[in-house]
C-alpha positions as CSV (number, residue, x, y, z in Angstrom):
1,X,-52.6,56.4,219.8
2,X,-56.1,56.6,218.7
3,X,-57.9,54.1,220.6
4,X,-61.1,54.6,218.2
5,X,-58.6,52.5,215.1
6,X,-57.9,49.9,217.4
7,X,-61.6,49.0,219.2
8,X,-63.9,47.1,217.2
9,X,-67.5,49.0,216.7
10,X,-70.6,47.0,217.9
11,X,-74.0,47.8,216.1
12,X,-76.3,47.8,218.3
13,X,-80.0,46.1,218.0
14,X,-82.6,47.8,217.3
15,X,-84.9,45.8,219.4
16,X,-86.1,47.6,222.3
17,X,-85.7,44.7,224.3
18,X,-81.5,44.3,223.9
19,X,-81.1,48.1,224.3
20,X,-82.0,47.3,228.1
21,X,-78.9,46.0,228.6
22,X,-75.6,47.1,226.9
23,X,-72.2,46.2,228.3
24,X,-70.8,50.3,228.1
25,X,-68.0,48.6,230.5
26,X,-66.6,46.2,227.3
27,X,-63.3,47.6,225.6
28,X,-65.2,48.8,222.4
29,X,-67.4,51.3,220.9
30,X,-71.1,51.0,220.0
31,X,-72.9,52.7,217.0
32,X,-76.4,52.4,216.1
33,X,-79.8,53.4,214.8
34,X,-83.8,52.4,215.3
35,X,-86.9,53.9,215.9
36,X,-88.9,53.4,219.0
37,X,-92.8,53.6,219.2
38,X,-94.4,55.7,221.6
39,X,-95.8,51.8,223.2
40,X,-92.2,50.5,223.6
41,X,-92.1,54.1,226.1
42,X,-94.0,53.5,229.5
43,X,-93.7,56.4,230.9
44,X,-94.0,58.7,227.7
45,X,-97.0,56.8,226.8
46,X,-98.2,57.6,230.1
47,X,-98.3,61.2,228.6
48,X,-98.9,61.2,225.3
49,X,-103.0,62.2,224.8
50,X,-102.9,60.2,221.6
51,X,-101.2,57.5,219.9
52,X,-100.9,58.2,215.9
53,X,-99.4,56.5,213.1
54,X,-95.7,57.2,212.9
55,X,-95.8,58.8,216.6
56,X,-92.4,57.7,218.3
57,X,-88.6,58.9,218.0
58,X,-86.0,57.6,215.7
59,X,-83.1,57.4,217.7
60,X,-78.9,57.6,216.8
61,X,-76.1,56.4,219.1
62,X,-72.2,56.5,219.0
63,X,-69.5,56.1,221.2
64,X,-65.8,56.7,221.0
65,X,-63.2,57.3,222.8
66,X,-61.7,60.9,223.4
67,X,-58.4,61.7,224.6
68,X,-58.8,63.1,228.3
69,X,-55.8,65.8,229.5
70,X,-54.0,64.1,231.9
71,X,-55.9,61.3,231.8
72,X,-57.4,57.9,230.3
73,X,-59.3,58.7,226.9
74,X,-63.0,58.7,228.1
75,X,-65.6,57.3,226.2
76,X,-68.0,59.4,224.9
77,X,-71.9,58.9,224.0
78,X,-73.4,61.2,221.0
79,X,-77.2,60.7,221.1
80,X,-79.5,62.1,218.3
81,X,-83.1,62.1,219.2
82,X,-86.0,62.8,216.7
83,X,-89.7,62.4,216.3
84,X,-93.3,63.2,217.7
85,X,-95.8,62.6,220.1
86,X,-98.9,64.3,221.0
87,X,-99.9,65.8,224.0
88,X,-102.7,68.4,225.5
89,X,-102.8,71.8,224.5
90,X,-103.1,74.0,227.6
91,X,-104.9,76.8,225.5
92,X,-107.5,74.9,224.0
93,X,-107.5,71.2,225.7
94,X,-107.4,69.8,222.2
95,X,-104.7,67.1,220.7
96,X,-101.4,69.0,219.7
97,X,-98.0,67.8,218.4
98,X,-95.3,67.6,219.2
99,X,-92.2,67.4,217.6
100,X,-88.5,67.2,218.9
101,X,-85.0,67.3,217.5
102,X,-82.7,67.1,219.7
103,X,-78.7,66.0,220.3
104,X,-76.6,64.9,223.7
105,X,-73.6,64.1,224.2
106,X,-72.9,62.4,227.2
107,X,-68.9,61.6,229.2
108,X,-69.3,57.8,230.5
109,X,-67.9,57.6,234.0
110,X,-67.1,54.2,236.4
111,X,-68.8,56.0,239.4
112,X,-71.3,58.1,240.7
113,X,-68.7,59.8,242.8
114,X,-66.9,60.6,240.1
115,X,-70.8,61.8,238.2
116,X,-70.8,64.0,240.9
117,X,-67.2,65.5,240.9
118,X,-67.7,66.2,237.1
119,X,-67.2,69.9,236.4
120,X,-70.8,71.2,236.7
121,X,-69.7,74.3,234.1
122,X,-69.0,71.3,231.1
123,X,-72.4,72.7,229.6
124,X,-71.2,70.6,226.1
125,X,-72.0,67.3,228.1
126,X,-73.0,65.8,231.1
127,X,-71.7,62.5,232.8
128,X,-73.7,59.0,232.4
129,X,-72.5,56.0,235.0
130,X,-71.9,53.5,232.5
131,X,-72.1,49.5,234.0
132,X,-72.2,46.5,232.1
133,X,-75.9,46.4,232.3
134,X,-76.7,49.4,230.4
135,X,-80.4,50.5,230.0
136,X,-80.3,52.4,226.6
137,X,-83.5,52.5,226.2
138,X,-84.3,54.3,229.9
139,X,-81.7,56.4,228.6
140,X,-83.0,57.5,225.7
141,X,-87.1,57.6,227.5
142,X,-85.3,60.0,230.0
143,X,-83.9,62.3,227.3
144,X,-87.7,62.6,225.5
145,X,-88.9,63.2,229.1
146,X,-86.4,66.1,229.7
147,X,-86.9,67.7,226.1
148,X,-90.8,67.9,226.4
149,X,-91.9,71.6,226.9
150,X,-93.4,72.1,230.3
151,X,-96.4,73.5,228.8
152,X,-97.2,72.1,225.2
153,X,-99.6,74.1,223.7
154,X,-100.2,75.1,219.8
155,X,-98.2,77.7,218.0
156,X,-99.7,81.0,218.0
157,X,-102.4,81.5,216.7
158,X,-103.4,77.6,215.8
159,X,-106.2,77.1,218.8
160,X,-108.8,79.6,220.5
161,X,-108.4,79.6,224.3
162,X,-110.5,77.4,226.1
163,X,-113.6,78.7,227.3
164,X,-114.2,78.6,230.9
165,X,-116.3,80.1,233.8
166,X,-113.1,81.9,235.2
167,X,-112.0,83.7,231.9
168,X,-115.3,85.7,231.8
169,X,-114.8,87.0,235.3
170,X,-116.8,90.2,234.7
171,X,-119.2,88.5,232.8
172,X,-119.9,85.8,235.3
173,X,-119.9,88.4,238.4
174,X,-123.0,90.4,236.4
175,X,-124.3,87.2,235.6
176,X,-124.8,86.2,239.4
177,X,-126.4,89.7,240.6
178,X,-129.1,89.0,237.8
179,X,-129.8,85.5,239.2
180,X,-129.5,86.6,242.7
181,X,-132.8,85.4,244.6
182,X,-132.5,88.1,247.5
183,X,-132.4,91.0,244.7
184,X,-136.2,90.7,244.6
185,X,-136.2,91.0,248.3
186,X,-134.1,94.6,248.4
187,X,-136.3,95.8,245.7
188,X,-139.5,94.6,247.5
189,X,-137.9,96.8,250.6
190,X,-136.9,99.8,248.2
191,X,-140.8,100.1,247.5
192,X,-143.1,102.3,249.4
């Protein structure tokens, strides 16, 4: 029997606020859509360089339930992540975008034993603990976390490098035997 027929569907809020807490313990499904500014994200604000007009991630979420072999049906949470934020270029220092797209699917589990006994080679989704007091919205802050590039920096060609004293280091090197106050002394001793 399909258990997805016979579970009412919740639509969840869209106010950050309620997606703290949802019950992913309660015998029905959840679907839902919103966008979240880069404010109502703590700790992505804490690494965004700028805050722009229409910065933040519009976010999708569904569960149902899947038919496990030899099993319960597990629920299932399909997560669909896209938006922008801006962040420093590590070329040239300056303000560069951006932009992510991305989709998880996640198998709810009771426990974190059984988190951890989940088959580590399932590469098409990962295990989330679900409780009754749900945080969604860390969830989803988590997955924006994970997806940012470890270096952001502009697309080739977009930015010039910035200029420092170590990328001229032959430059800098000749620079400092010109300046160098004891050269006048070894050409004073070089002189009869």
């Amino acid at each position: 029997m399909n258990r997805n027929q016979v579970l009412p569907q919740v639509q969840l809020s869209t106010e950050p606020s309620a997606l703290k807490k949802v019950d992913f313990c309660a015998p029905h499904s959840y679907k839902g859509t919103g966008f979240l500014g880069i404010s109502d994200l703590p700790r992505l604000a804490g690494q965004a360089s700028t805050v722009k007009a229409g910065d933040g991630f519009s976010w999708l979420v569904e569960t149902h339930f899947e038919d496990a072999p030899g099993g319960e049906p597990r629920q299932i949470l399909e997560l669909g992540l896209k938006g922008r934020l801006h962040l420093i270029c590590q070329r040239c220092l300056q303000d560069c975008t951006v932009e992510l797209d991305e989709k998880r699917r996640f198998v709810l589990v009771a426990t974190e034993a059984e988190a951890d006994d989940y088959p580590i080679e399932d590469e098409e989704q990962e295990p989330l603990v679900a409780s009754q007091h749900f945080s969604l919205l860390e969830t989803i802050e988590d997955e924006v976390l994970l997806s940012l590039p470890l270096i952001p920096k502009h697309l080739e060609g977009f930015c010039a490098p910035h200029a420092t004293v170590f990328g001229d280091v032959e430059g800098a090197e000749e620079s400092a035997k010109q300046e160098n106050p004891f050269n006048i002394l070894k050409n004073m001793k070089k002189s009869p």
